[in-house]
N, C-alpha and C positions, 0 to 999 in steps of 0.2 A: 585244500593245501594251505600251509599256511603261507605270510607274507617272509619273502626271501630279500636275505642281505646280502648286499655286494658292495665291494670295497673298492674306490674310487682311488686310482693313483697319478700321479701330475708329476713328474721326476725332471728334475731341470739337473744342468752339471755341478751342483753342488746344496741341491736342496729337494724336498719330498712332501708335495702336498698330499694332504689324503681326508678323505672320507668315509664313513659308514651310511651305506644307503640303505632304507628299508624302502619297500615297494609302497607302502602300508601308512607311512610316517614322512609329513613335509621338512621337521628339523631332522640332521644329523644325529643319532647317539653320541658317536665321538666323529671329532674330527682335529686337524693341524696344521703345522709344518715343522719337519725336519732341515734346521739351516745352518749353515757356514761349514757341512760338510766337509770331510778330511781336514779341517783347521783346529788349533787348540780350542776356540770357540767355538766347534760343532754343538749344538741343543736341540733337544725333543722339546717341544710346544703342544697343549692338545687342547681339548677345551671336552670333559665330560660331563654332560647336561649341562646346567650351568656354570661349572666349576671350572675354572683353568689354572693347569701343569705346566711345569716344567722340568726340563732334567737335562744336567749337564754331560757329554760324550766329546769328552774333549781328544778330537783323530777317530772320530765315528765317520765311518765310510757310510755307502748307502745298505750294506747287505748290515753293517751294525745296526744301524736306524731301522732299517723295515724288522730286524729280532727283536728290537727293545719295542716298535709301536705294535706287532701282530698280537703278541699276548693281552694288548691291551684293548684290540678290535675285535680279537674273540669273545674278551670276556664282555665288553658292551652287545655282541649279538647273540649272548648265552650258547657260546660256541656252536652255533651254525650262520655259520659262512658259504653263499651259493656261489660263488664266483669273484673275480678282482675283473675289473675296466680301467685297460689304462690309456693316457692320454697319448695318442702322438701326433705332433705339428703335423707333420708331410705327408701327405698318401700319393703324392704323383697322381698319375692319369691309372694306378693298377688298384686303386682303393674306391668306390662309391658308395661305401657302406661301412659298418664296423664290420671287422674279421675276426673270427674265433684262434687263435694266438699258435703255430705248428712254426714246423722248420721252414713250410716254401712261403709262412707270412713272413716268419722273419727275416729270411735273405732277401724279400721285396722290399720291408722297410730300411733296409742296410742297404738297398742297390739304391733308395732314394735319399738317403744322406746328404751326396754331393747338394740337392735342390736347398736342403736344411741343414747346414754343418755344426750351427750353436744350439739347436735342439734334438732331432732323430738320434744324433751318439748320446746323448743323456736320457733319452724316454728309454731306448734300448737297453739303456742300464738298468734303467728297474726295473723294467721287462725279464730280463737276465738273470736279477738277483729274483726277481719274487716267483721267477719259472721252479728255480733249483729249492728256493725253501720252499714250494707248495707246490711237487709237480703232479697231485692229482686233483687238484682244484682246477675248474675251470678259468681259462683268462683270455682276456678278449681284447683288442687294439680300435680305438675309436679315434676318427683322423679329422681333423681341424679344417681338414681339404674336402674334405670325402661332399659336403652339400653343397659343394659350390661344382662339381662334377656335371651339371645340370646346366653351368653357363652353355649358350650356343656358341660357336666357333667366331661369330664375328666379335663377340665381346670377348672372348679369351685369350684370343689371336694377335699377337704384335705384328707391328709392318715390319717384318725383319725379312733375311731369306729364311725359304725353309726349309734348308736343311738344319738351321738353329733350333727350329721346332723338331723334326723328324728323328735329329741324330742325338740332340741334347736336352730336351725336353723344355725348350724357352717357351713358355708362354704364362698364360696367367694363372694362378691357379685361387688364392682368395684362402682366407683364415677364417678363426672366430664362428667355424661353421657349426657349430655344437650350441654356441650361445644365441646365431641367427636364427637358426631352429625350432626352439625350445621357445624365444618369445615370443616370433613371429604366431606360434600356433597356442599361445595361453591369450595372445592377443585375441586371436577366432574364439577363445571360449571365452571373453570377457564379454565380448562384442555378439557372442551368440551368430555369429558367422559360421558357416559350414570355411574347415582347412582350403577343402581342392575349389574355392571357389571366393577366393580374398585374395588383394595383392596390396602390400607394404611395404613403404619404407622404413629399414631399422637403422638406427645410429648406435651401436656400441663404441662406449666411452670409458676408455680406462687409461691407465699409462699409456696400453697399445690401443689402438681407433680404427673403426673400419665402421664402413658402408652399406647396406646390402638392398636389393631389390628385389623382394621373393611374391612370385606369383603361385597361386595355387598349392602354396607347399614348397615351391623347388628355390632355388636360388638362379635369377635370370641375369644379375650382374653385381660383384660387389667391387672395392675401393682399394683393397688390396692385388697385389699382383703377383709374379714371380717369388717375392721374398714380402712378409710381413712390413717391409721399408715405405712401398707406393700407397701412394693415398692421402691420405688426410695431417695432418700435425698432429704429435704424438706428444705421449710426456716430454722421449727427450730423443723421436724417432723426425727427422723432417718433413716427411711425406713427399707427396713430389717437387721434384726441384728438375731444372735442365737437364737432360741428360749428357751437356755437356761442359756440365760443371766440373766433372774429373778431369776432363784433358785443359779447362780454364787454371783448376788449382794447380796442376803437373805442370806445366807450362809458366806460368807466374809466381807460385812459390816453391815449386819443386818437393811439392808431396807426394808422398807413395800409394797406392792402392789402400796399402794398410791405416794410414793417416785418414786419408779421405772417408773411407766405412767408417773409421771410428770416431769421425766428426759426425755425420751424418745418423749411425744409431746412437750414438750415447751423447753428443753435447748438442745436440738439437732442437729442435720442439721448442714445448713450452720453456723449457730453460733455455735451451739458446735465446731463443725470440726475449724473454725474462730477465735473461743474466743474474737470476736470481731460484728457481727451482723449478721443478719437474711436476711437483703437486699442484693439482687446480685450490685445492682449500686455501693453503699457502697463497697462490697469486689473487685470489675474491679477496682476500685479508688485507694484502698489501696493495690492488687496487683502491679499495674502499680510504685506503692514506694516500691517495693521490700517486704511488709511484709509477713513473712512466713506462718503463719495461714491463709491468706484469699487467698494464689497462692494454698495452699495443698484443701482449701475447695472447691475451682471452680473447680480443677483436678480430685478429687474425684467423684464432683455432675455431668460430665461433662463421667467421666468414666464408672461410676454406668448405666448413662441415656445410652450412648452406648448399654451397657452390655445389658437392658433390652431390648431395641429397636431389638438388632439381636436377644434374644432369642424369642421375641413374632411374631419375622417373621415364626416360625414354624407354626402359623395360617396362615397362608397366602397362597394360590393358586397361584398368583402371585405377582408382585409387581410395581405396579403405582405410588408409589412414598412417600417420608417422609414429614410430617409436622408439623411446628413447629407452637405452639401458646399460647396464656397465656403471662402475664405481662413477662418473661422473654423472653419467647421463639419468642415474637412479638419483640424484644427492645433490645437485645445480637445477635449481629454479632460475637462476642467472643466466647461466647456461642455455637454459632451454629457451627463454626469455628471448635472451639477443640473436641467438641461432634462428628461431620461426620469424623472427624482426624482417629478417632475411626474405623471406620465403611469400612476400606478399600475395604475388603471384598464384599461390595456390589456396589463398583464401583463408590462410591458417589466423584464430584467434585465440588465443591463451584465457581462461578462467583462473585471475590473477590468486585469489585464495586457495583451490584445487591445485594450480601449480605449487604454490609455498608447500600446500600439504605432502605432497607427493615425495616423502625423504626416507629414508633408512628403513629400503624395505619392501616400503607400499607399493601396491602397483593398482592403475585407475584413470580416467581421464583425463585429462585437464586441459580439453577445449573448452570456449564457448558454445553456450548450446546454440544448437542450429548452424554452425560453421562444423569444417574436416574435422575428423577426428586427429587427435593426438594423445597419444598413450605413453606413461611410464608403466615399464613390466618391469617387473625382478630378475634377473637373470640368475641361472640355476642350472652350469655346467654342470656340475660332477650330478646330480639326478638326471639329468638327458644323458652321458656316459652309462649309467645304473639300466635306464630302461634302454638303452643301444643294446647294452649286456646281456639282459633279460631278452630280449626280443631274440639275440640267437638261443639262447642255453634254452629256449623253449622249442 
């Protein structure tokens, strides 16, 4: 048989990432993003082989976008297409695996909304739209949540009552399970480690930041919680903070629910901490000129990630080794640098040249030898999406 393509879709509320996956093949044929959706500046972005498109859709909705990019995903797969994988944040407690895509999945991803309100209604959408243009194509729902299903109760568990738990579904649930995944086990083949028989700590580093602690394959505890918010310092996400920060801000400056979330996701993080931006490139730039905001906000995001890294080794039976990944955590030597600085305690030694090397891309060592391992991997969502795909449609 030969190798089967499946197309990868990321649908956020006003934008469509996508990909062409071959089974067969590590780069993309084609791949993109469709952004500023329904606005005069809506565009198609793609990039085929090496080449990059664009085109303007100015009030292209999403069901516009996915008719203008499919002709152009078929003809990169010489029109056979085995199926679409698409992304969605939430799976609740009713997801531990990908679902092959019907009517009782999708009133479960709509019953879990309320957990995810800025994402499940936008994945749904392209689900929606790409159901009606292609409805005898296979399609499949791959959930952000779904590997983290594997925490035991005491780590996913808040000290809340529980009927919080029972009636409303408060507890933790953990993200970024597609990208924990997928390095954790390139990491067992790098290392020649048998999967059900290694345990890792991963650091994914991007805008959004999380945690994880995967023994055997499974996920035993990661960094995120209820909502993509807890955890670690983000681009411009706080991580954790007091919980009773909100009734401090209500009470002293008289802000509202809505003020408070939208201090806490969008002027946060590195730029709050910064008062200058959200991107790591951007703050190593303007630390390296002495500015005081963006040396305290790498210190902090660099400290915090430490912090959670040793406390999530209490999952851990043993320890194989730390890995970094995600836009920072592939692409800061600094980064990685000052975060192990941290971590004396476990022995960890940097291999100062293998660290530099380890940028756009590469994935490889970069301990000292004879000390813990420490690994950069590549992280490679939308092809763990592809083979989540494949593993049903087979």
């Amino acid at each position: 048989m030969s190798a089967r393509n499946i197309l990868v879709i990321n649908c956020g509320s006003s934008s469509i990432k996508f990909a062409l996956v071959n089974e067969a093949q590590q780069s993309f044929a084609i791949s993109g993003i469709a952004e500023r959706l329904g606005s005069p500046d809506a565009v198609l972005h793609w990039q085929l082989g090496d080449k990059k498109h664009s085109a303007m859709m100015a009030f292209g909705d999403h069901q516009a976008a996915l008719a203008e990019l499919m002709p152009k995903v078929q003809a990169a797969a010489n029109g056979k297409l085995h199926g679409i994988g698409h992304r969605v944040v939430h799976g609740g407690e009713k997801f531990t695996t990908a679902s092959r895509l019907n009517q009782a999945t999708l009133n479960a991803i709509k019953a879990t909304s309320p957990l995810a309100p800025l994402h499940n209604p936008a994945n749904l959408l392209g689900i929606d739209v790409a159901m009606k243009l292609f409805p005898n194509l296979p399609q499949v729902a791959v959930f952000d949540t779904a590997f983290h299903q594997t925490l035991p109760q005491h780590a996913y568990r808040y000290a809340l009552p529980e009927s919080l738990y029972r009636e409303h579904g408060v507890r933790r649930y953990g993200f970024h399970g597609t990208s924990h995944r997928f390095v954790s086990r390139h990491a067992a083949e790098l290392c020649e480690l048998s999967v059900g028989d290694s345990s890792w700590l991963v650091a994914h580093l991007g805008n959004g930041c999380s945690t994880c602690a995967i023994v055997n394959g499974q996920s035993r505890d990661t960094s995120m919680g209820l909502t993509p918010l807890e955890g670690l310092v983000m681009g411009t996400r706080s991580g954790d903070v007091d919980p009773n920060l909100h009734s401090h801000l209500a009470r002293t400056l008289g802000w509202d629910l809505e003020q408070i979330d939208h201090m806490l996701n969008r002027e946060s993080g590195l730029l709050g901490l910064s008062g200058l931006s959200n991107d790591m490139r951007t703050l190593e730039q303007a630390r390296e000129q002495g500015h005081a905001g963006a040396t305290l906000a790498i210190e902090v995001f660099c400290y915090r990630l430490a912090k959670s890294l040793a406390a999530l080794s209490c999952a851990l039976p043993q320890f194989d080794g730390l890995i970094f990944t995600g836009g920072i955590g592939e692409n800061s030597p600094l980064i990685r640098t000052m975060t192990v600085a941290h971590l004396k305690l476990f022995g960890l030694v940097l291999d100062k040249e293998a660290n530099a090397r380890m940028i756009r891309g590469i994935s490889g060592p970069i301990n000292a030898k004879d000390h813990p391992r420490v690994l950069v991997v590549a992280t490679n969502e939308e092809r763990q999406i592809a083979l989540d795909t494949l593993a049903l449609l087979n």
